[in-house]
PyMOL CGO cylinders between C-alpha atoms (Angstrom):
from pymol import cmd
from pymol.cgo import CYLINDER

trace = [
    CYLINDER, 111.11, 118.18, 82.09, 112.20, 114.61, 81.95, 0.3, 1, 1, 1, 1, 1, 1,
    CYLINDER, 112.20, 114.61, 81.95, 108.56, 113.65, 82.44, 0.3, 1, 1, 1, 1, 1, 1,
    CYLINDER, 108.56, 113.65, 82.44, 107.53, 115.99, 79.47, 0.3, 1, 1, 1, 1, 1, 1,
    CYLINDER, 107.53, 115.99, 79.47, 109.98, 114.33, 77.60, 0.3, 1, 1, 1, 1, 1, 1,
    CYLINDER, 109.98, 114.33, 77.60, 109.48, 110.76, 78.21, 0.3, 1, 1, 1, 1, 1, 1,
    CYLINDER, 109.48, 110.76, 78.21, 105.59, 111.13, 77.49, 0.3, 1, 1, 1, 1, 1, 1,
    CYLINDER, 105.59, 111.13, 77.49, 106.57, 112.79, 74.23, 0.3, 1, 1, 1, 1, 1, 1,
    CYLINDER, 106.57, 112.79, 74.23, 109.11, 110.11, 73.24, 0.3, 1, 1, 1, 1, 1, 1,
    CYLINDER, 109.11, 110.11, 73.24, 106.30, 106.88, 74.17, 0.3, 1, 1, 1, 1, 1, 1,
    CYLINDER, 106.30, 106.88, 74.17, 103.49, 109.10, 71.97, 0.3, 1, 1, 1, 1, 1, 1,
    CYLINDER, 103.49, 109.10, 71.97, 106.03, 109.07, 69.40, 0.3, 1, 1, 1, 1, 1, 1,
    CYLINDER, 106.03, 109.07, 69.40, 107.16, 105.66, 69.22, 0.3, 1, 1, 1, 1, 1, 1,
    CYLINDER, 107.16, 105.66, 69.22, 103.08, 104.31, 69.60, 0.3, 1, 1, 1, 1, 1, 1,
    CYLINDER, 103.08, 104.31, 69.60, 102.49, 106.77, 66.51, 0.3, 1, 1, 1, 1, 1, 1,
    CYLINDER, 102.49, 106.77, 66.51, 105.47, 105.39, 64.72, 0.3, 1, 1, 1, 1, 1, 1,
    CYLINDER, 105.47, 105.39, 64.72, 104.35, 101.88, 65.48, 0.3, 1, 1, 1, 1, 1, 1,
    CYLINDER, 104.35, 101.88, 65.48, 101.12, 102.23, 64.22, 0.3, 1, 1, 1, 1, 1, 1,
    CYLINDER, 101.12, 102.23, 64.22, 102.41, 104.29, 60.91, 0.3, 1, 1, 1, 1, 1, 1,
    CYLINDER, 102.41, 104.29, 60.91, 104.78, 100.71, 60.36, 0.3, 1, 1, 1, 1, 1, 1,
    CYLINDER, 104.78, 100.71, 60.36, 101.64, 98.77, 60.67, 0.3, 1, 1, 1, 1, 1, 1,
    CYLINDER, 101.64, 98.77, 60.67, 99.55, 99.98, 58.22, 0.3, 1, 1, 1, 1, 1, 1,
    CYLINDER, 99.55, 99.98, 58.22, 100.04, 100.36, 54.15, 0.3, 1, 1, 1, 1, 1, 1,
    CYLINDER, 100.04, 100.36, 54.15, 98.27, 103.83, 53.66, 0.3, 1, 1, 1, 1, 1, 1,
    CYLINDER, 98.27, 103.83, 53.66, 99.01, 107.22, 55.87, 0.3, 1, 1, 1, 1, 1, 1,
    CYLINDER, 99.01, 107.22, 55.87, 94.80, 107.91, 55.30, 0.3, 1, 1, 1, 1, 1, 1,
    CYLINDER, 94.80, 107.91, 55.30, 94.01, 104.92, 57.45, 0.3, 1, 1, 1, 1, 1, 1,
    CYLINDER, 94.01, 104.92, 57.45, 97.29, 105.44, 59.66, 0.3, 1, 1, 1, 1, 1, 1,
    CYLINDER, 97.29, 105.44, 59.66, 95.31, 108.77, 60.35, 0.3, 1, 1, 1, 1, 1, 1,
    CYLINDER, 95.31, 108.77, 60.35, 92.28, 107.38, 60.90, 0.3, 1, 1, 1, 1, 1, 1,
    CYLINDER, 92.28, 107.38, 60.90, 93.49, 104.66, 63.46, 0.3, 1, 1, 1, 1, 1, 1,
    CYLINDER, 93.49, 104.66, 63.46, 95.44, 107.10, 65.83, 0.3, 1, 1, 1, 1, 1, 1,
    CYLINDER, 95.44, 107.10, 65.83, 92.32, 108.14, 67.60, 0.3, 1, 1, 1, 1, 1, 1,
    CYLINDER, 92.32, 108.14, 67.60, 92.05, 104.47, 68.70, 0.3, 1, 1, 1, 1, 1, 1,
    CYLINDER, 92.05, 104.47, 68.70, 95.50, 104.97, 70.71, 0.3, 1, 1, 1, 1, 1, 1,
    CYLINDER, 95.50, 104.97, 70.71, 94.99, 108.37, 72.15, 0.3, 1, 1, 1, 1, 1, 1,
    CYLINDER, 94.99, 108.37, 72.15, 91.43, 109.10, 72.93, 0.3, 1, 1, 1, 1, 1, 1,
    CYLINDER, 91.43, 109.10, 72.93, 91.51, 105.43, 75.37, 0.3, 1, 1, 1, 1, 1, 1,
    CYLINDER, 91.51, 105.43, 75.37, 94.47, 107.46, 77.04, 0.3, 1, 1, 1, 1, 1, 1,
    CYLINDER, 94.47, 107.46, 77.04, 92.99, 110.45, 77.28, 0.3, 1, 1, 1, 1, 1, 1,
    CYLINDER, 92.99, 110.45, 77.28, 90.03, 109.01, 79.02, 0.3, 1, 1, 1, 1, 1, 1,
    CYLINDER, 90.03, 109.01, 79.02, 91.63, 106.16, 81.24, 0.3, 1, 1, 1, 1, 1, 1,
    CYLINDER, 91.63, 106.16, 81.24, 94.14, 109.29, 82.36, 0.3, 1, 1, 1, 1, 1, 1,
    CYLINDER, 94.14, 109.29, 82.36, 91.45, 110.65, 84.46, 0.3, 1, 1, 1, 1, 1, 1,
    CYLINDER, 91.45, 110.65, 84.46, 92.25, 113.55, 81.92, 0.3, 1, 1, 1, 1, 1, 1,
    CYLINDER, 92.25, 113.55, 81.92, 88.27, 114.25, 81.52, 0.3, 1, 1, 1, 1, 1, 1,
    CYLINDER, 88.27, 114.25, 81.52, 86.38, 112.07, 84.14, 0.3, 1, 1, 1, 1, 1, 1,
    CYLINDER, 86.38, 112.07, 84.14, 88.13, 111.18, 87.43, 0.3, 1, 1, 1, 1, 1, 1,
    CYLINDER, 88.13, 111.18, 87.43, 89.06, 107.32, 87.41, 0.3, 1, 1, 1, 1, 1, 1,
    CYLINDER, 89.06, 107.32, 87.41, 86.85, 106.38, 90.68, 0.3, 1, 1, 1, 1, 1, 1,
    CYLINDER, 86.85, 106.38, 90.68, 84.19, 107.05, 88.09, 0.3, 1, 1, 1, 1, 1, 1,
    CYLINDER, 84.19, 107.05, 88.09, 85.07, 104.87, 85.47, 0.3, 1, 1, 1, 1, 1, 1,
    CYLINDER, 85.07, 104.87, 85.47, 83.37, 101.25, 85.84, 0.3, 1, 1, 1, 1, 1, 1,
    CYLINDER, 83.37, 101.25, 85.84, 85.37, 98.90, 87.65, 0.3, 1, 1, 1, 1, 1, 1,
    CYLINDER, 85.37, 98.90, 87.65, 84.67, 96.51, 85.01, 0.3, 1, 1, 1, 1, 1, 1,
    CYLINDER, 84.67, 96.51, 85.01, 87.55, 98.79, 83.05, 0.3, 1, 1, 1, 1, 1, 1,
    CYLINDER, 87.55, 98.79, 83.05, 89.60, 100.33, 85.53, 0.3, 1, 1, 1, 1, 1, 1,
    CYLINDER, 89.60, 100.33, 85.53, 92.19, 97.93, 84.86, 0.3, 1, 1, 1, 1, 1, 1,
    CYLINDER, 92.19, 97.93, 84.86, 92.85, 99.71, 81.36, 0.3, 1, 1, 1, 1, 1, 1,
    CYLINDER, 92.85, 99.71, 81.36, 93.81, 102.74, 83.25, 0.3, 1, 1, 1, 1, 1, 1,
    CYLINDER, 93.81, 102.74, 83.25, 97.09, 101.07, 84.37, 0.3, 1, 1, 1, 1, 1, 1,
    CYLINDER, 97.09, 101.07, 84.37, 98.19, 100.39, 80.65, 0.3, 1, 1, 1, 1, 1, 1,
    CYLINDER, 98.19, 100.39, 80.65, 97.80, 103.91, 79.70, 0.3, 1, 1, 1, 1, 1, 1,
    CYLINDER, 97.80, 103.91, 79.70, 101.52, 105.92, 79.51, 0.3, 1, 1, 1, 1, 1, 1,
    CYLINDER, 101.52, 105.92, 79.51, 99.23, 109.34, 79.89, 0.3, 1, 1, 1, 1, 1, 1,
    CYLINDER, 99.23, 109.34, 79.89, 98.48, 108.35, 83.46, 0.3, 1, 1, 1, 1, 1, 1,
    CYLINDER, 98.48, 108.35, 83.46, 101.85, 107.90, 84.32, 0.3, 1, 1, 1, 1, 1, 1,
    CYLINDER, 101.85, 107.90, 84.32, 102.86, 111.27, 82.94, 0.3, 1, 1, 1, 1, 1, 1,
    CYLINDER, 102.86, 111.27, 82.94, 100.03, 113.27, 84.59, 0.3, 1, 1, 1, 1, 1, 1,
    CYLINDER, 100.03, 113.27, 84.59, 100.57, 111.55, 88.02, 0.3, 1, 1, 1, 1, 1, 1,
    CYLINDER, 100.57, 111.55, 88.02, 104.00, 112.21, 87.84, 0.3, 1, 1, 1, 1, 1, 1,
    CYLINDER, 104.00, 112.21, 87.84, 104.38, 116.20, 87.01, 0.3, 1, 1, 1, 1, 1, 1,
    CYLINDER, 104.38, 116.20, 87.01, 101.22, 116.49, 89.24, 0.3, 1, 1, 1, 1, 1, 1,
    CYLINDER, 101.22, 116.49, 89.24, 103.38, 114.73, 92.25, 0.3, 1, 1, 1, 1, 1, 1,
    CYLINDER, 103.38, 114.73, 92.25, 106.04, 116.80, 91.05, 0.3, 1, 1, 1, 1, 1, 1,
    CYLINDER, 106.04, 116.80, 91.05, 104.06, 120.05, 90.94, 0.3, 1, 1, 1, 1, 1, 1,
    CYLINDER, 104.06, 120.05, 90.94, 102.03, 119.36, 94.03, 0.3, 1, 1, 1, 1, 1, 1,
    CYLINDER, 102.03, 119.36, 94.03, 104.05, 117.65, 96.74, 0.3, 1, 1, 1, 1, 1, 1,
    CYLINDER, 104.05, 117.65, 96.74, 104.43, 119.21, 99.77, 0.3, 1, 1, 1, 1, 1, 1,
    CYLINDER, 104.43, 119.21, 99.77, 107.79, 117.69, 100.96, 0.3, 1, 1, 1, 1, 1, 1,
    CYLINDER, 107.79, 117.69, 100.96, 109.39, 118.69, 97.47, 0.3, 1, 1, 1, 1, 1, 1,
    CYLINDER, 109.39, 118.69, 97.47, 111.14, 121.57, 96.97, 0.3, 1, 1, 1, 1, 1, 1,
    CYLINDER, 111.14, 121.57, 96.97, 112.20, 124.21, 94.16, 0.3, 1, 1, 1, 1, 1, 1,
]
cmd.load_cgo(trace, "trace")
């Protein structure tokens, strides 16, 4: 849950940074897909990261959706945790 949360809280505060930035909510709109979708790909969300180029692997690190995933998926998925 804390995970969840976290993620939700860092989305937020990106989205509310980048609404501060800009003078008009139209291009505020049109700029979020330049946060998310590099998350959503460097995430290993839709491609595993072995296969993106090692030329940008390193952006995978800077993504907060990585984090997230690899951390309920540890959660989820570890053998020596326990419900």
């Amino acid at each position: 849950i804390t995970a969840c949360w976290s993620l939700g809280v860092t989305c937020a505060s990106y989205a509310l940074l980048l609404g501060s930035s800009v003078p008009h909510v139209k291009m505020a709109s049109e700029l979020v897909p330049l946060i998310f979708v590099p998350q959503m790909l460097f995430a290993g969300f839709f491609i595993r990261t072995s296969q993106i180029p090692v030329f940008l692997r390193w952006a995978q690190y800077t993504c907060v959706l990585k984090y997230a995933i690899n951390l309920l998926l540890n959660v989820e998925f570890h053998p020596d945790l326990e419900a």
